[in-house]
KOLZAZA-806883 format. One record per residue: residue number from 1; y, z, x of N, C-alpha, C, CB in turn. Coordinates in nm, 2 decimals, decimal comma. Atoms other than C-alpha are relative to their C-alpha. Glycine has a CB too. Example, Ala and Ser with C-alpha at 12.3 -4.5 7.8 and 13.67 -1.06 7.14 Angstrom:
2
SITE|1|-0,12|0,00|0,09|-0,45|0,78|1,23|0,12|0,00|0,09|0,00|0,12|-0,10
SITE|2|-0,11|0,00|-0,09|-0,11|0,71|1,37|0,11|0,08|-0,08|0,05|-0,14|0,04
//
This chain:
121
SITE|1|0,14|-0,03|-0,04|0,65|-1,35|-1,35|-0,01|0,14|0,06|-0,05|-0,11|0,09
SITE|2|0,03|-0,13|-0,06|0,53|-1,03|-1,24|-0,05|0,02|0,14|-0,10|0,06|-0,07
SITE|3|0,05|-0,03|-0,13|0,52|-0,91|-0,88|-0,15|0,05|0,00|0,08|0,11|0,05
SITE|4|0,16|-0,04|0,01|0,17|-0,86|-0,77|-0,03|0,09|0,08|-0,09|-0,10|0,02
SITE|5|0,00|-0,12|-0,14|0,12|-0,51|-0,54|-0,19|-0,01|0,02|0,07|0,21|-0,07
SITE|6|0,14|-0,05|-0,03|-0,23|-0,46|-0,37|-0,02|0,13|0,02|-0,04|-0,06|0,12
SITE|7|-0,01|-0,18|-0,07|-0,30|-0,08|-0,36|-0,15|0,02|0,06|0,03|0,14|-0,14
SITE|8|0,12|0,01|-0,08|-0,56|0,01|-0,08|-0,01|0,16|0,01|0,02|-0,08|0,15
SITE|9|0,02|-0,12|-0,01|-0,76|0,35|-0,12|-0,11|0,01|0,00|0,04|0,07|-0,07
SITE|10|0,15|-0,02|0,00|-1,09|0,48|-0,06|-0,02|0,08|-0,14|-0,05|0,08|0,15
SITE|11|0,05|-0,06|0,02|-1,08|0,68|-0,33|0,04|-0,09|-0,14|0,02|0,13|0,06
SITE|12|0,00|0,05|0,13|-1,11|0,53|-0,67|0,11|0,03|-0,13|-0,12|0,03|-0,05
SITE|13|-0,09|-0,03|0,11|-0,95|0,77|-0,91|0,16|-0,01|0,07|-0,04|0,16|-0,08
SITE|14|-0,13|0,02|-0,05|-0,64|0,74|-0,70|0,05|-0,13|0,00|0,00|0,04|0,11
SITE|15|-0,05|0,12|0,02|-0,64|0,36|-0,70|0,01|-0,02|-0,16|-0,08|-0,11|0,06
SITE|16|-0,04|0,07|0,16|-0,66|0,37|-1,09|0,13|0,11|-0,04|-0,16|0,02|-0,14
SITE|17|-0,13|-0,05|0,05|-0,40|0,62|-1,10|0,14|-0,11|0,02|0,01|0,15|0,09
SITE|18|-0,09|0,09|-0,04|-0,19|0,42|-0,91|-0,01|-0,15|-0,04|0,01|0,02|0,13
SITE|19|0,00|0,12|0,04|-0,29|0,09|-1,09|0,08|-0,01|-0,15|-0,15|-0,04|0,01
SITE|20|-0,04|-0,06|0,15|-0,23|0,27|-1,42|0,14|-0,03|-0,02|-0,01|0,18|-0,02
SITE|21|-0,17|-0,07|-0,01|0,11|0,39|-1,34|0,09|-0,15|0,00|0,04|0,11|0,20
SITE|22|-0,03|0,11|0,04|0,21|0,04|-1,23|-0,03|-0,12|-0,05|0,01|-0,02|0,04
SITE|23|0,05|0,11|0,06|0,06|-0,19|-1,46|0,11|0,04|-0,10|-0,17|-0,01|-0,02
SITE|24|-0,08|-0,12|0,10|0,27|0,06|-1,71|0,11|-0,07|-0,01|0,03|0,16|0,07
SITE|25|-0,18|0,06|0,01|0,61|-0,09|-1,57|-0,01|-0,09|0,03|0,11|0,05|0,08
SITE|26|-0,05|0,17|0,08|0,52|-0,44|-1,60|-0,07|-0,08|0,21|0,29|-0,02|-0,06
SITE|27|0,05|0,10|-0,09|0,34|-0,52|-1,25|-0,16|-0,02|0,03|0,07|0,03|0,12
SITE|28|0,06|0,01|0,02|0,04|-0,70|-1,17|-0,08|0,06|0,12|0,00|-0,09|-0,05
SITE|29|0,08|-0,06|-0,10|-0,25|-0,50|-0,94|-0,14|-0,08|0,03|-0,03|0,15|-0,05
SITE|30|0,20|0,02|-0,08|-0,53|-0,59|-0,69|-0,02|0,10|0,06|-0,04|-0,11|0,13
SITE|31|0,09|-0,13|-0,03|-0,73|-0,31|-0,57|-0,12|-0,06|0,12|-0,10|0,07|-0,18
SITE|32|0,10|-0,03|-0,16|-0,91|-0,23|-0,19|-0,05|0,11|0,02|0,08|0,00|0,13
SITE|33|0,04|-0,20|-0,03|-1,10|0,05|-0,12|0,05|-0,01|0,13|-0,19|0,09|0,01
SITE|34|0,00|-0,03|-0,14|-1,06|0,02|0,23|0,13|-0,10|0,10|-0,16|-0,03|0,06
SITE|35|-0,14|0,07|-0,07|-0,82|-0,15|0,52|-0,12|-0,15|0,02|0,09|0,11|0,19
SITE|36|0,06|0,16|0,03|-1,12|-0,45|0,56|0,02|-0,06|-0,12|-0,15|-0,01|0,01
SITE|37|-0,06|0,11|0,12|-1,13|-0,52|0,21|0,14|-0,04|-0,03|-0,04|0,06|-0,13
SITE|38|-0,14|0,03|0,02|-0,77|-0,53|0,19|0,04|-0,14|0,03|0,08|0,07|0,08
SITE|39|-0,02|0,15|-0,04|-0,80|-0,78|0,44|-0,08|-0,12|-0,07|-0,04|-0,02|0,15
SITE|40|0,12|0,08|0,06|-1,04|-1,00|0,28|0,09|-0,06|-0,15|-0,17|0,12|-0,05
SITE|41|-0,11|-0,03|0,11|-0,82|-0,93|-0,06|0,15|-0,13|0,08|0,05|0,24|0,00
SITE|42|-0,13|0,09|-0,10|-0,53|-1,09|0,15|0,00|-0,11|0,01|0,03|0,02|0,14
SITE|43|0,03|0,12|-0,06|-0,73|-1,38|0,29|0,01|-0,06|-0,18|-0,16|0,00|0,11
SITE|44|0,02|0,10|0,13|-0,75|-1,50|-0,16|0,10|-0,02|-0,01|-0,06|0,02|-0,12
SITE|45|-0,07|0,01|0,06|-0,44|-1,43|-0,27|0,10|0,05|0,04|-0,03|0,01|-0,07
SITE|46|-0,14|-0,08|-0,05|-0,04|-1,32|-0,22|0,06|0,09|-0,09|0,10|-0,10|0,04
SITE|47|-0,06|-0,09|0,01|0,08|-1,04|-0,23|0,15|0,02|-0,01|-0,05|0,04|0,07
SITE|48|-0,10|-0,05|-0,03|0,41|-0,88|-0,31|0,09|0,13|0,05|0,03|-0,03|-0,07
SITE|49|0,02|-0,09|-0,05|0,36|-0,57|-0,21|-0,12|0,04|0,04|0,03|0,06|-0,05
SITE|50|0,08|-0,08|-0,02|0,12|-0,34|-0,04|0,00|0,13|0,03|-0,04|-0,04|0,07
SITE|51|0,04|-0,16|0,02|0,02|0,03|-0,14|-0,13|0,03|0,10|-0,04|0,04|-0,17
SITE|52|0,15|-0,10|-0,07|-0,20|0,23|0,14|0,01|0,11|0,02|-0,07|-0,03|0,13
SITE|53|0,01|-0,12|-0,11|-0,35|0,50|0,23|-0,01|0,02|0,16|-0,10|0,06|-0,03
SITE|54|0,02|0,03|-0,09|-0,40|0,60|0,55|-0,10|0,07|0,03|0,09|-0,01|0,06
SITE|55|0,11|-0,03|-0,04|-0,69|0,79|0,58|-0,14|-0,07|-0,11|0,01|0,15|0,02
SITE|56|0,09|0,05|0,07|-0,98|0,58|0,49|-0,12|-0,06|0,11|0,07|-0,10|-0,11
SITE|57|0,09|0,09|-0,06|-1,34|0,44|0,62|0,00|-0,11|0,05|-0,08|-0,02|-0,05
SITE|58|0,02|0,05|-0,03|-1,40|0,16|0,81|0,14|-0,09|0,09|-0,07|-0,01|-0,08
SITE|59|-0,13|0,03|-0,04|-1,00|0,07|0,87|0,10|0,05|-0,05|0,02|-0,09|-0,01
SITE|60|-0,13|-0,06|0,06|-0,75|0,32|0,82|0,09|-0,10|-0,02|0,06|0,12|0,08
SITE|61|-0,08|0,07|0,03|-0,41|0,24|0,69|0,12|-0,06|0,10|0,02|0,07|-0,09
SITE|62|-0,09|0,02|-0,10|-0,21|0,25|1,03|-0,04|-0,13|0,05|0,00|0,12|0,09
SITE|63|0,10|0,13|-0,09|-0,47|-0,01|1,18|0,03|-0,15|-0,15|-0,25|0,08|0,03
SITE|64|0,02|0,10|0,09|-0,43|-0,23|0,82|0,17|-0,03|0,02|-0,07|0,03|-0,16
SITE|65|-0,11|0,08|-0,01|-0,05|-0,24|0,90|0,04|-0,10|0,13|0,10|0,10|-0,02
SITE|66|0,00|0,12|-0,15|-0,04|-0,36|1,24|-0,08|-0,14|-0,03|-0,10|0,07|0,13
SITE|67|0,08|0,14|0,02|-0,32|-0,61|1,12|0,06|-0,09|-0,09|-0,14|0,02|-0,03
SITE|68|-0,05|0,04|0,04|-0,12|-0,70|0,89|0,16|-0,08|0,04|-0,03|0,08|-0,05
SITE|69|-0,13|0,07|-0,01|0,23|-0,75|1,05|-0,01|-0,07|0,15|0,15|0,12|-0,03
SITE|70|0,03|0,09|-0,17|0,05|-0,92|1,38|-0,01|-0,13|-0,05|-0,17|0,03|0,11
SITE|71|0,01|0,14|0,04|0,07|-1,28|1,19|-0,08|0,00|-0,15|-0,10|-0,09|0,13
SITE|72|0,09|0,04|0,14|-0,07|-1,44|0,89|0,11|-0,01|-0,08|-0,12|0,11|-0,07
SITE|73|-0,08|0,00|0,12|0,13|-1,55|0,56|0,06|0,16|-0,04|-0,10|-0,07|-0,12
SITE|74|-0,06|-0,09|0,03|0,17|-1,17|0,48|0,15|0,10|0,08|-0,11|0,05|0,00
SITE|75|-0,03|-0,04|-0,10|0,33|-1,05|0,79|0,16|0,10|-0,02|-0,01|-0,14|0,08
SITE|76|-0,13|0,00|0,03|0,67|-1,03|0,61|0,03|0,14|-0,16|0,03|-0,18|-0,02
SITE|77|-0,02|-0,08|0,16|0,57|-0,82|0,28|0,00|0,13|0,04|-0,13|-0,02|-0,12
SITE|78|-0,05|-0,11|-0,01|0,70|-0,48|0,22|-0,13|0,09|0,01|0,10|0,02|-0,11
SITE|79|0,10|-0,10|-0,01|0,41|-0,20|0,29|0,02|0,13|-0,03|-0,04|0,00|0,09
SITE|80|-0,04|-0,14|0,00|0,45|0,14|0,17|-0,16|0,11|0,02|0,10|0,04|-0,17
SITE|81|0,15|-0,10|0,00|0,18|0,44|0,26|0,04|0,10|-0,07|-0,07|0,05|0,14
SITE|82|-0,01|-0,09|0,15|0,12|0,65|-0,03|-0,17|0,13|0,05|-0,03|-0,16|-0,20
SITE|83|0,10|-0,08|-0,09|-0,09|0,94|0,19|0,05|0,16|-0,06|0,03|-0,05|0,20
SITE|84|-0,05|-0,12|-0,01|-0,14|1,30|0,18|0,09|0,06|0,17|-0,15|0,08|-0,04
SITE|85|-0,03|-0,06|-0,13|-0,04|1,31|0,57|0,15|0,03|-0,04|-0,02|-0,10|0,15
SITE|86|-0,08|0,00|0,01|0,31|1,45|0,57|0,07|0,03|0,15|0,00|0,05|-0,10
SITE|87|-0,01|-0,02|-0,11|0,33|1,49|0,89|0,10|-0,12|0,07|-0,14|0,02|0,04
SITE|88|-0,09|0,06|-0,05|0,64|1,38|1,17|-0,08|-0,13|0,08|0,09|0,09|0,08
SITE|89|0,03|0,06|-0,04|0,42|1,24|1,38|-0,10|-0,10|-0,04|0,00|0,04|0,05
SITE|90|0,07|0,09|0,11|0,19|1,05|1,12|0,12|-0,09|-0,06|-0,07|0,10|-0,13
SITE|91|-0,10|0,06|0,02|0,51|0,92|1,02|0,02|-0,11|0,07|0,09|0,06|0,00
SITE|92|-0,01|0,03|-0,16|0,60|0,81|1,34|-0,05|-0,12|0,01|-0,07|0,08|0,10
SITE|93|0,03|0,15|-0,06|0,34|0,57|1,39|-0,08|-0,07|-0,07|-0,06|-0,01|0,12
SITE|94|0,05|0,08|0,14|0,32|0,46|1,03|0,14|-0,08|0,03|-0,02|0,09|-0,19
SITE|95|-0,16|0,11|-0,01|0,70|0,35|1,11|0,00|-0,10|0,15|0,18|0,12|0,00
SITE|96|0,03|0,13|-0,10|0,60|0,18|1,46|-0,12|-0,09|-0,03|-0,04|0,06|0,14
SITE|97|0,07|0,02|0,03|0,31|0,09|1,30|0,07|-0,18|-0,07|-0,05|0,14|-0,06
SITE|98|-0,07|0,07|0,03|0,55|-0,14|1,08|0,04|0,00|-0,17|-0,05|-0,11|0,04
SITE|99|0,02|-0,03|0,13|0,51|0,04|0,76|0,17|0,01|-0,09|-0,11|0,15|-0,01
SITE|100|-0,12|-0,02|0,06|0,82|0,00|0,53|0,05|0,14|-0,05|0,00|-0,08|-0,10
SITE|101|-0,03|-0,10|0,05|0,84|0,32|0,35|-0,14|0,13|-0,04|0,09|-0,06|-0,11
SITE|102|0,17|-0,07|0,00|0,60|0,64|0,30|0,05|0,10|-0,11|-0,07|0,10|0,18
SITE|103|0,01|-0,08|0,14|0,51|0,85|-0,01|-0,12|0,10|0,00|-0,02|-0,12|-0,12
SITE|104|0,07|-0,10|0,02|0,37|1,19|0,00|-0,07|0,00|-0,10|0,05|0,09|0,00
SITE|105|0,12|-0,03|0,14|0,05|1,25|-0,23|0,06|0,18|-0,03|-0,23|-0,02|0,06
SITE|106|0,01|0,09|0,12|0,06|1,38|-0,48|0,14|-0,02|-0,07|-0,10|0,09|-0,11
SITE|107|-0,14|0,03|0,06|0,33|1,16|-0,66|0,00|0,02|-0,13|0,06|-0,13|0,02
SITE|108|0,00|0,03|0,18|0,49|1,13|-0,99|0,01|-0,14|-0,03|0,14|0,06|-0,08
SITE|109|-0,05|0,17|0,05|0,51|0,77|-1,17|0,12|-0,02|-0,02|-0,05|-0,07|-0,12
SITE|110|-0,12|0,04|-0,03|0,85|0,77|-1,19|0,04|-0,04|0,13|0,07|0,08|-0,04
SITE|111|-0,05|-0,02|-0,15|0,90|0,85|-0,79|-0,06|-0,13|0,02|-0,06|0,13|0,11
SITE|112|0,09|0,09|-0,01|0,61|0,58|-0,76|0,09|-0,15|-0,04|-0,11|0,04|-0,10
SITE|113|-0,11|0,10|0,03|0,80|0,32|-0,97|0,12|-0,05|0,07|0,05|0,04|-0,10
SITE|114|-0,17|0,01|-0,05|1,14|0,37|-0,83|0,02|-0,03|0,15|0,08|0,16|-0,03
SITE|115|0,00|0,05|-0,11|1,04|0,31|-0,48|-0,05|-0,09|0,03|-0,02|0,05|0,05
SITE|116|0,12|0,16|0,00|0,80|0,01|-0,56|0,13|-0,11|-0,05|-0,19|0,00|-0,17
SITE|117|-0,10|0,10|0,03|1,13|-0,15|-0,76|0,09|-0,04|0,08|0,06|0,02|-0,10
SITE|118|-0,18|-0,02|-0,10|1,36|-0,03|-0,42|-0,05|-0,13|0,11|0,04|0,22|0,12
SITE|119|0,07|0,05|-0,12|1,13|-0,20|-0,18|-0,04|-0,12|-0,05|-0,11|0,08|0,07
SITE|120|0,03|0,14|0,07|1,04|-0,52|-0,42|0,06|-0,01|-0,11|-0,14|-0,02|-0,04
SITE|121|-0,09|0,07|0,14|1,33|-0,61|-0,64|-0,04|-0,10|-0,05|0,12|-0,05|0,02
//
C-alpha cells in the first residue's frame, strides 16, 4: 500500500509541484494550504508523512510542528520542512521545534524523493 504524505503550503503551485513529483514515485498525497488546515486534515485521516512550509498565514510551519508533536495519534510521524528559509537560525527552531529534516526551496524531484524514501521507508 502506498505511504500517504500530507504537504502543507500556502501557495498552490507549490503544493501541486510537490504533489506531482510524489504521486510520480508511487505515493499517495493530501494537500493543506495552511498549518490550521493541516490540522483539521490530521483530525480525518493518518498520515505517514508531513511536508511544510514554514512561512504561511494563519499558522506557520514551526507552530504546526510543535502542535503537532505536543500529543495526538500523529505525534510520532516524520516531518520535513521544505521552505525557502535557509537560514541557521530558522533551522534551529525547526529542529527544537521537532521537525525531522529540512529542504531548501527550490528542489529537484529526485532530492525530494530521496529524502521522502530516507525519512519514510
Amino acid at each position: 500500500m502506498a505511504k500517504k504524505i500530507l504537504t502543507v503550503d500556502d501557495s498552490k503551485t507549490m503544493r501541486d509541484m510537490v504533489s506531482f513529483t510524489l504521486k510520480g514515485a508511487g505515493f499517495e498525497v493530501v494537500e493543506a494550504a495552511d498549518g490550521v488546515d493541516a490540522l483539521a486534515v490530521l483530525d480525518k485521516t493518518s498520515v505517514d508523512l508531513i511536508i511544510t512550509d514554514i512561512n504561511m498565514p494563519n499558522m506557520d510551519g514551526v507552530t504546526l510542528v510543535k502542535r503537532v508533536r505536543g500529543g495526538g495519534a500523529h505525534r510520532s510521524v516524520p516531518i520535513l520542512v521544505l521552505t525557502t528559509e535557509g537560514g541557521e537560525q530558522k533551522k534551529a527552531d525547526g529542529r527544537a521545534a521537532g521537525a525531522t529534516g529540512w529542504i531548501v526551496k527550490p528542489f529537484t524531484p529526485d532530492k525530494l524523493v530521496q529524502v521522502v524514501n530516507k525519512v519514510c521507508p
